[in-house]
C-alpha positions as CSV (number, residue, x, y, z in Angstrom):
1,X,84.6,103.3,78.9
2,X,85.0,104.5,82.4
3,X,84.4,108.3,82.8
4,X,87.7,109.0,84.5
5,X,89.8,107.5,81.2
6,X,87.0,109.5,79.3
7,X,88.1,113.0,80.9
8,X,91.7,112.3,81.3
9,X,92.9,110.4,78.2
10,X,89.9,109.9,75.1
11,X,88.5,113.9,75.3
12,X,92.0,115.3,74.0
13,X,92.4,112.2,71.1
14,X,89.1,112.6,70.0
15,X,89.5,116.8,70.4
16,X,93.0,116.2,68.3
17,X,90.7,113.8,65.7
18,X,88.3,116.8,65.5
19,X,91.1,119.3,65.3
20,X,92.3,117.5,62.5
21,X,89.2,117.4,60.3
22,X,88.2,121.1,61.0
23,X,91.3,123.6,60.8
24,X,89.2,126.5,61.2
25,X,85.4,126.1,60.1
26,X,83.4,123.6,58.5
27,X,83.1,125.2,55.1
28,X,80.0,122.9,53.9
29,X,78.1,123.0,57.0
30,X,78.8,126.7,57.2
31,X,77.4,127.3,53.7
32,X,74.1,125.6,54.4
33,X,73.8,126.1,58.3
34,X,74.7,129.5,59.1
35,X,73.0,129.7,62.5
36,X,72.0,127.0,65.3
37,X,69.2,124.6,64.2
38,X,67.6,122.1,66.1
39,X,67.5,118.3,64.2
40,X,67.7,114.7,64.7
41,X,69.8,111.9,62.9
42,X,69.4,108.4,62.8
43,X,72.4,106.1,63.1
44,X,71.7,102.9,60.6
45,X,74.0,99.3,60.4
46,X,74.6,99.2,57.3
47,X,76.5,95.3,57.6
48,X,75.8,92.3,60.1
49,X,78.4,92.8,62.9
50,X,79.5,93.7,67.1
51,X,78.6,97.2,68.3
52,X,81.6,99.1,70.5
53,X,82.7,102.4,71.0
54,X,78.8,104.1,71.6
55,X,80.6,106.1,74.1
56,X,83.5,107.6,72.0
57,X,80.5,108.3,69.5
58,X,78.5,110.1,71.8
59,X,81.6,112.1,73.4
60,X,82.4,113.2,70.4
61,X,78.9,115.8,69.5
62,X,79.2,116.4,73.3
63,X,82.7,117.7,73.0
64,X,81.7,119.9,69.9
65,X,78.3,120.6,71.8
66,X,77.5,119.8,75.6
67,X,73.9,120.0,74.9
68,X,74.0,117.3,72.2
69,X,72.9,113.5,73.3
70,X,72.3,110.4,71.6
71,X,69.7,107.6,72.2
72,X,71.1,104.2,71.5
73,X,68.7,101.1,70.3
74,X,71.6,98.5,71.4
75,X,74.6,98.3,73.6
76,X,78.5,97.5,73.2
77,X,78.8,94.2,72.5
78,X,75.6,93.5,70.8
79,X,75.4,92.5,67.8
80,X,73.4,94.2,64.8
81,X,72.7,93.7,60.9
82,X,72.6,95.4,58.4
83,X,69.5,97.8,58.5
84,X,69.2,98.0,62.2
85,X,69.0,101.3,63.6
86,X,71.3,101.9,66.0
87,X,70.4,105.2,67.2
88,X,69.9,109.0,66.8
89,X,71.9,111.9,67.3
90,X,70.0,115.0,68.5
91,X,71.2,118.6,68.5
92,X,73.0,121.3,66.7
93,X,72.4,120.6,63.0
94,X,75.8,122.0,62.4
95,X,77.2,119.8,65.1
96,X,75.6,116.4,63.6
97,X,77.3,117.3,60.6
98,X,80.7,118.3,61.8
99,X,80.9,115.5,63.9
100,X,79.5,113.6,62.1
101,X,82.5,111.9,60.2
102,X,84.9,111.8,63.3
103,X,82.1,110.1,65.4
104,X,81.6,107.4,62.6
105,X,85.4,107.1,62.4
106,X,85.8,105.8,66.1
107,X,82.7,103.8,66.0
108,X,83.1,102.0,63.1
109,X,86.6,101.3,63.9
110,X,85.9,100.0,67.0
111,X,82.8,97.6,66.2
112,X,85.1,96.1,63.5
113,X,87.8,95.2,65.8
114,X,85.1,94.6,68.1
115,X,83.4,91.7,65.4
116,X,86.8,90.6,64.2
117,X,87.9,89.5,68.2
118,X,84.4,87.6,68.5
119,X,84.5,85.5,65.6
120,X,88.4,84.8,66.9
121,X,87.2,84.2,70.6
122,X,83.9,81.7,69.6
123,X,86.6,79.6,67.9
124,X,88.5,79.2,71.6
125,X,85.0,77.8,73.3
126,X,85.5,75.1,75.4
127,X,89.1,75.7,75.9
128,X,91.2,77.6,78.7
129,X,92.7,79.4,76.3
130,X,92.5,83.1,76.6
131,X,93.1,85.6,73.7
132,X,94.8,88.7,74.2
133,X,95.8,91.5,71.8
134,X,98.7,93.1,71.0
135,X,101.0,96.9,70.8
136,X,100.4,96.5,67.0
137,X,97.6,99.1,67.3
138,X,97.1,102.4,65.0
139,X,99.4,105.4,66.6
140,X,96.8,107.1,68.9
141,X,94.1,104.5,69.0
142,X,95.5,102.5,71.2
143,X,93.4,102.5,74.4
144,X,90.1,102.6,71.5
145,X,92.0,99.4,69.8
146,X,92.0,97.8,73.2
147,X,88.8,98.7,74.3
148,X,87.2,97.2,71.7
149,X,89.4,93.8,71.8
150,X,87.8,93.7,75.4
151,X,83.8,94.1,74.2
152,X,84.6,91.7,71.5
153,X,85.2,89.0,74.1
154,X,89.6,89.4,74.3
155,X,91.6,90.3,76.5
156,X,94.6,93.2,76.2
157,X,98.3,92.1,76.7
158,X,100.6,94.9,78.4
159,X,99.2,98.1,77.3
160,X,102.3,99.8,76.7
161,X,106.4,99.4,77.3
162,X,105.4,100.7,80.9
163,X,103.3,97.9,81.9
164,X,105.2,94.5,81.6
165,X,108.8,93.1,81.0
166,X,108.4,91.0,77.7
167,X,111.8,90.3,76.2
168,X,111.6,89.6,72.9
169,X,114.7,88.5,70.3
170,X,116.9,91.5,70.1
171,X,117.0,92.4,74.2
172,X,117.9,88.9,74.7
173,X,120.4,89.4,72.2
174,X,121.6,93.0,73.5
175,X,121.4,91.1,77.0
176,X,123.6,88.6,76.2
177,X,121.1,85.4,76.3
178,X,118.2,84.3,77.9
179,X,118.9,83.9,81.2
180,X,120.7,87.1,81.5
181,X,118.3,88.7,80.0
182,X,115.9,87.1,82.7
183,X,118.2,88.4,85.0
184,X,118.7,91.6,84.6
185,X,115.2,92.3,84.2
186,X,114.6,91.0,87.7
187,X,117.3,93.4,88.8
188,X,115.8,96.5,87.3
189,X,111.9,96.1,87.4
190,X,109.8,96.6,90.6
191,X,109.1,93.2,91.9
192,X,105.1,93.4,90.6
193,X,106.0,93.8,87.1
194,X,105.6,90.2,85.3
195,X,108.4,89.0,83.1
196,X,107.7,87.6,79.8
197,X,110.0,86.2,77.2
198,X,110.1,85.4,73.7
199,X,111.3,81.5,72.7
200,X,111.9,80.6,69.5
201,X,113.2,76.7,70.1
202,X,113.1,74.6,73.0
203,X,116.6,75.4,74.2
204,X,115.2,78.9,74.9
205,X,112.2,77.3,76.2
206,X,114.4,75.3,78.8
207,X,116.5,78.1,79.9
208,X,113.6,80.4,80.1
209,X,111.9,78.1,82.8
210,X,115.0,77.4,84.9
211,X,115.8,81.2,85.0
212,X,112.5,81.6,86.7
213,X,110.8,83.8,83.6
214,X,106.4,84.4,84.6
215,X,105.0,83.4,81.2
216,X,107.1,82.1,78.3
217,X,105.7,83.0,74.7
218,X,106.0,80.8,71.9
219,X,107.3,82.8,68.6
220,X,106.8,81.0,65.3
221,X,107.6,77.5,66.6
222,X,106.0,74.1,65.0
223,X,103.2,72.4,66.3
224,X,105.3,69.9,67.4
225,X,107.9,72.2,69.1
226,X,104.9,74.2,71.6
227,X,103.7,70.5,72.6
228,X,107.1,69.4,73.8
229,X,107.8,73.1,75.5
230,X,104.8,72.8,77.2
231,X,105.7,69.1,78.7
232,X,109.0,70.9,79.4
233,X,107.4,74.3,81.7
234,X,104.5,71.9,83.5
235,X,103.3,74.4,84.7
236,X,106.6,76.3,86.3
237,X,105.3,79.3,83.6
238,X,102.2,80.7,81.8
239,X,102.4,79.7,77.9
240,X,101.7,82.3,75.5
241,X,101.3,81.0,71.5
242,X,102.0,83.8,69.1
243,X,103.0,84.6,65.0
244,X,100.8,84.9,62.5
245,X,97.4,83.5,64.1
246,X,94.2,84.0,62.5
247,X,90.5,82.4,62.7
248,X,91.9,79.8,60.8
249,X,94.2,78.0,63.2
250,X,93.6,79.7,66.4
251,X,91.6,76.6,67.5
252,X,94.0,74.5,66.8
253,X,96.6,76.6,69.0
254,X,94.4,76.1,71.3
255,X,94.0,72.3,71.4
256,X,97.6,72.6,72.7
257,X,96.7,73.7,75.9
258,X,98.6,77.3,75.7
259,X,97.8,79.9,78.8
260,X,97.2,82.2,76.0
261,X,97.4,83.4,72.4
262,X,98.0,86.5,71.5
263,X,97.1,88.2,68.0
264,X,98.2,91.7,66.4
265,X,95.3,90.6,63.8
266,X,93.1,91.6,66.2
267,X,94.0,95.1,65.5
268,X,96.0,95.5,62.3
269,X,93.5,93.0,60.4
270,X,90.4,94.0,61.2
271,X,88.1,95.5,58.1
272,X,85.4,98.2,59.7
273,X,81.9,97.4,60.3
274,X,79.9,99.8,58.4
275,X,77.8,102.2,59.8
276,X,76.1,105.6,58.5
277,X,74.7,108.5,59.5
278,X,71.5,109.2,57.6
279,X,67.7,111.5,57.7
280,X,68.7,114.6,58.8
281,X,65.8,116.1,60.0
282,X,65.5,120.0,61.0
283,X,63.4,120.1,63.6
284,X,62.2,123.9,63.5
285,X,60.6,122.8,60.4
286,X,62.6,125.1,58.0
């Protein structure tokens, strides 16, 4: 993750994750590492799966401790099985095992998003088809969510309201329709911001090309319905597929010859790869 998103955005969410687990001491760690100790722990892959987020793991000890550091076996976006070791952790004995659940936390999150986009992105080989995630993204996680989309082979959609103009069924209804929706959006956003809308049947589709919209998304239509809008925008718009996608019929999405296909799976589906901390060694040899 770049360093200047590290110091200006990740340090406080992972300082607030810490915050949260640790009110005011560690009790545990306290009780059985009352002073500074010196020791090493190994990170192990405990399932078969795409690494991401070794940076948010390794922020997080250096947050609690500056002069911890981690050696990693792999990089983000490799992929491990289960019994690989992945790295160790070196430092504080009380800070391996503070941080310990917080830096698994962000890791394991991440490579499971990270796994879930690669499986979805090998079905879309061959294909122009580009897969992009969505806002449905756990509150505070977002730019993690996002990050680890983009090692698993995706791409993010608009990272926030901020980003992009994507009109979706109820501002084209507090609009008025489609076109005025269009419209007024042109009117109000700078003239670099794209304009996206949601379609749900080829009469939306038709007005949303001859009001000049930048990519028209496909919400829940049939098969059928996306072929014939895509005939219809030739090429006037980007096409954008989404609503309910999985690995199961992404390809076939894709055989349409969408722009794009966006997935909120990608995110809020996503199991974690498992990971663990394990062999805590002292290192003073007490």
């Amino acid at each position: 993750m770049n360093p200047i998103t590290m110091k200006l955005v990740v340090d406080d969410l992972i300082l607030q994750a810490l915050r949260e687990d640790i009110t005011f001491e560690d009790v545990s760690t306290a009780s059985v590492c009352p002073t500074a100790r010196p020791a090493t722990v190994e990170l192990i892959a405990k399932a078969d799966g795409i690494i991401a987020g070794l940076d948010v793991f390794a922020r997080t000890f250096e947050l609690l401790d500056p002069q911890s550091s981690v050696l990693f076996d792999v990089a983000d976006g490799d992929e491990v099985h289960a019994g690989d070791h992945v790295g160790q952790v070196r430092g504080d004995a009380r800070v391996l095992l503070s941080g310990e659940r917080v830096a698994l936390n962000y890791l394991q999150r991440m490579s499971g998003i990270a796994t879930y986009t690669h499986q979805m992105a090998a079905a879309l080989e061959g294909t122009k088809t580009v897969l992009v995630d969505t806002r449905k993204t756990t509150p505070g996680m977002r730019v993690f969510e996002k990050a680890a989309v983009e090692i698993g082979g995706g791409s993010n959609h608009r990272y926030n309201l901020s980003t992009a103009v994507m009109l979706k069924d109820n501002h084209i209804d507090a609009a008025g329709g489609v076109a005025r929706a269009i419209e007024m959006a042109r009117a109000h956003a700078s003239f670099t911001t794209t304009v996206e809308i949601e379609c749900e049947n080829l009469d939306m589709v038709r007005e949303a090309v001859e009001a000049g919209a930048d990519i028209i998304m496909f919400d829940n239509m049939t098969h059928d319905d996306m072929a014939a809008a895509i005939e219809l925008i030739a090429g006037r718009a980007k096409t954008e597929c989404s609503g309910n996608v999985d690995a199961s019929n992404i390809r076939v999405l894709a055989d349409l010859g969408v722009d794009f296909i966006s997935s909120g799976a990608l995110t809020h589906s996503a199991p974690i790869l498992d990971l663990s901390l394990k062999h805590l060694r002292l290192l003073d040899g007490k």
